[in-house]
C-alpha positions as CSV (number, residue, x, y, z in Angstrom):
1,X,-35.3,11.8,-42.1
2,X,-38.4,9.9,-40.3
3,X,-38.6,10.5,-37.0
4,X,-39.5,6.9,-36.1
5,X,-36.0,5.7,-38.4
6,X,-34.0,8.1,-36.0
7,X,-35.2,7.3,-33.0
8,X,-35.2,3.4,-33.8
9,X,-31.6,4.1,-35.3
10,X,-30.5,6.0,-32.2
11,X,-31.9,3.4,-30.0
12,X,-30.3,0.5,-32.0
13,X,-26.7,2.1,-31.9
14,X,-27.2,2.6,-28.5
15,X,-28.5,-1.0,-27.7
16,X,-25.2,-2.0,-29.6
17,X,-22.7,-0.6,-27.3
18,X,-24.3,-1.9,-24.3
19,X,-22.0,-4.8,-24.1
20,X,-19.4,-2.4,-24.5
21,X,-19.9,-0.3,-22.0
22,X,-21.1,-3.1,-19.4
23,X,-17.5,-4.5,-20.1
24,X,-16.0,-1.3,-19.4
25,X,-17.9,-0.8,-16.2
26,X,-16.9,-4.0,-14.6
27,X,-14.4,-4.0,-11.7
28,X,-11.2,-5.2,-12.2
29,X,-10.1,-8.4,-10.0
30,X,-7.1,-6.5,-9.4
31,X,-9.5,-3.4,-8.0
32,X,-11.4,-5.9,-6.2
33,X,-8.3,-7.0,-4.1
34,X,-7.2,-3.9,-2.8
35,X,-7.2,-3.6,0.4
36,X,-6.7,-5.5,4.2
37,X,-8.2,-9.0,4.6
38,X,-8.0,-10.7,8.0
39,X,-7.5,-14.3,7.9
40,X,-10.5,-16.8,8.5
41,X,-8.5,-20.0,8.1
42,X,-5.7,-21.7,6.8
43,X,-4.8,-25.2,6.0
44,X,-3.3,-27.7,4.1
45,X,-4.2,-30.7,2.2
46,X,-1.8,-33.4,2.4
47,X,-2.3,-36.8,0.6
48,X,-6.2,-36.2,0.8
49,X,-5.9,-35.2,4.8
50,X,-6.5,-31.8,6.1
51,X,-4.4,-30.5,8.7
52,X,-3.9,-26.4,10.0
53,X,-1.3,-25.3,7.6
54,X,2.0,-25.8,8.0
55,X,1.3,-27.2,11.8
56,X,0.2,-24.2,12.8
57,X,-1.2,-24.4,16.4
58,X,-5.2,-22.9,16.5
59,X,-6.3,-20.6,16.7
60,X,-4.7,-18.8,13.3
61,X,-4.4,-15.3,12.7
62,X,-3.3,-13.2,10.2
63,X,-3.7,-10.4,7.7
64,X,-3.0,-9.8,4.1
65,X,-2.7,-6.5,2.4
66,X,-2.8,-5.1,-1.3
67,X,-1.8,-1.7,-2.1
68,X,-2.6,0.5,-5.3
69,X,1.1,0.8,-5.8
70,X,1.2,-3.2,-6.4
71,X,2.9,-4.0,-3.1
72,X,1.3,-6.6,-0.5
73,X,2.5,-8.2,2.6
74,X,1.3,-11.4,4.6
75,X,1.6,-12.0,8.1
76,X,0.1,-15.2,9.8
77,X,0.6,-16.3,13.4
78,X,-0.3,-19.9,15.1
79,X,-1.4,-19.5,18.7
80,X,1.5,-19.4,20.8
81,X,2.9,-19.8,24.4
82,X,1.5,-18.3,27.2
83,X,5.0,-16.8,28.1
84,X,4.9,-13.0,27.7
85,X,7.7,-11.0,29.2
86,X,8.2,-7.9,29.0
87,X,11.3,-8.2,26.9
88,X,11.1,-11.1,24.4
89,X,15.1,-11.1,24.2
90,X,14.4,-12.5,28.2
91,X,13.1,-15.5,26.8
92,X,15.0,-19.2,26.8
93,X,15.9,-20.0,23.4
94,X,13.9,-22.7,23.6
95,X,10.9,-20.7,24.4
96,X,11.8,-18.0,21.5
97,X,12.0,-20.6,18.7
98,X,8.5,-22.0,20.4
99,X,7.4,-18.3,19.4
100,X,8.9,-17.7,15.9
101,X,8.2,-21.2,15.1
102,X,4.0,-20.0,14.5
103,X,4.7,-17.0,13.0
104,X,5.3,-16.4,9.5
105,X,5.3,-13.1,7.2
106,X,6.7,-12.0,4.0
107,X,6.3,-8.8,1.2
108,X,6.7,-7.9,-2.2
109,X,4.8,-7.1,-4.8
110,X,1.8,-8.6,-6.8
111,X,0.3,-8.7,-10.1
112,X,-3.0,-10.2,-11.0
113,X,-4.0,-12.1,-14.6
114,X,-7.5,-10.9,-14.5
115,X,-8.6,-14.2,-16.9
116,X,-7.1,-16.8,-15.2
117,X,-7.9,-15.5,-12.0
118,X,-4.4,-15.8,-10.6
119,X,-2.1,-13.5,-8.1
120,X,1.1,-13.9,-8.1
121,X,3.4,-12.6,-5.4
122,X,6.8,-11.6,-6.0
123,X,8.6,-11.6,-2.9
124,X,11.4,-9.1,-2.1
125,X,11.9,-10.5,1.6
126,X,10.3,-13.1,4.2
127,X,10.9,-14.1,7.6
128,X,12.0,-17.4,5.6
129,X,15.4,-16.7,3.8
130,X,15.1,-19.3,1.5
131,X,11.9,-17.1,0.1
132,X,13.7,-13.9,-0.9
133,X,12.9,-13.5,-4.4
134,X,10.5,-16.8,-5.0
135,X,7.1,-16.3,-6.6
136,X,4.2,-17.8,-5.6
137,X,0.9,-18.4,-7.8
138,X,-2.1,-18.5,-5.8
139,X,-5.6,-19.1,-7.7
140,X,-8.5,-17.2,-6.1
141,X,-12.3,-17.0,-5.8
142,X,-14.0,-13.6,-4.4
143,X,-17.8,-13.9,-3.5
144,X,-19.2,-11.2,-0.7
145,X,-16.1,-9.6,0.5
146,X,-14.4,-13.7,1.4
147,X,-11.5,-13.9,-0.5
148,X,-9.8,-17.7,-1.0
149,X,-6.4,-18.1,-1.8
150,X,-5.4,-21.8,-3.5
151,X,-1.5,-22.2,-3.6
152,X,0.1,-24.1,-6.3
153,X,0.4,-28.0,-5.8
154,X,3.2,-28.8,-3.6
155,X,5.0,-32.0,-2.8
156,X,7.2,-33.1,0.6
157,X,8.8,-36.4,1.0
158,X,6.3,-38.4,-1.7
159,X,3.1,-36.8,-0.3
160,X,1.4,-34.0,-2.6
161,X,-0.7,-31.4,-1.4
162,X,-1.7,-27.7,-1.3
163,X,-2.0,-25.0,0.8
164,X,-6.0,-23.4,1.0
165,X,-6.6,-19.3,2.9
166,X,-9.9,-17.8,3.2
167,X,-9.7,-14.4,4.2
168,X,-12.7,-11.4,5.3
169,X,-12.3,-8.1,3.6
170,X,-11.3,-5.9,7.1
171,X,-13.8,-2.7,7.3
C-alpha cells in the first residue's frame, strides 16, 4: 500500500469519528446538576406582574441539592421575625405560624430528559402535605455555574402564572 493512501486513509477514518467521539465526550445535563446550589432569587409571575414567590418576605434563601443516587431536596426560607428564643416551642402560636409561614422544603428524587432540558422532581415528602407524591417539571437553563429553574404554568383564582429560581453552584 502507498504510504500517502494510508496515511490519508488513517486520517480520514479518524476525521470521521470525530463527531462521535465529541458527542461522547460531552457532559450530561444530568452530570452537570450534581451538586449544592444556593438560591439567588425566587419569584413569581402572576398575570404579567412580578412578585417574590409565593409572598415570600426578602430577603430569600435557600439551597437545592442533587445527588448521584438521583435524590435532591429543596429548602427555601423568606426572611423572618426577629423573635429567636431559645426554644422555638416558647413561641406564641401566632408568632410560630409567622415562622413556618416563610419556610418551605421538600425531597425526593429526580430524573432529567437531557433533550428537552427538563427535571422533574418526584417528591416522597414536603413540609406541604398536600405535595407528598406530586411531580413537578421544571425547565432549566445552565450557563457559568447559574442554574434557572422555570416551573410549569400555574393558575390561582383566573390569574395564570409561573414560578422562576436562579440558583449559584455552592463551592
Amino acid at each position: 500500500m502507498d504510504r500517502r493512501f494510508f496515511v490519508t486513509a488513517l486520517a480520514g477514518a479518524a476525521g470521521a469519528r470525530m463527531p462521535f467521539v465529541a458527542a461522547a465526550q460531552r457532559t450530561s445535563w444530568r452530570s452537570q446538576l450534581l451538586g449544592a446550589w444556593s438560591l439567588i432569587n425566587a419569584i413569581s409571575l402572576t398575570d404579567g406582574k412580578l412578585k417574590p414567590w409565593f409572598g415570600r418576605t426578602p430577603p430569600i434563601t435557600g439551597i437545592l441539592m442533587y445527588l448521584d443516587n438521583g435524590w435532591m431536596s429543596v429548602q427555601i426560607a423568606g426572611a423572618r421575625p426577629e423573635t429567636n428564643p431559645a426554644n422555638f416551642d416558647d413561641l406564641p402560636a401566632n408568632d410560630r405560624t409567622k415562622w413556618l409561614g416563610q419556610y418551605y422544603a421538600y425531597y425526593g428524587r429526580f430524573e432529567i430528559d437531557e433533550a428537552a432540558r427538563v427535571v422533574t422532581h418526584h417528591i416522597t415528602d414536603s413540609l406541604l402535605p398536600y405535595e407528598r407524591a406530586a411531580v413537578y417539571r421544571r425547565k432549566f437553563d445552565l450557563h457559568d455555574n447559574v442554574l434557572t429553574l422555570i416551573t410549569e404554568p400555574w393558575q390561582d383564582g383566573g390569574k395564570t402564572g409561573f414560578n422562576r429560581f436562579i440558583w449559584k453552584r455552592m463551592a
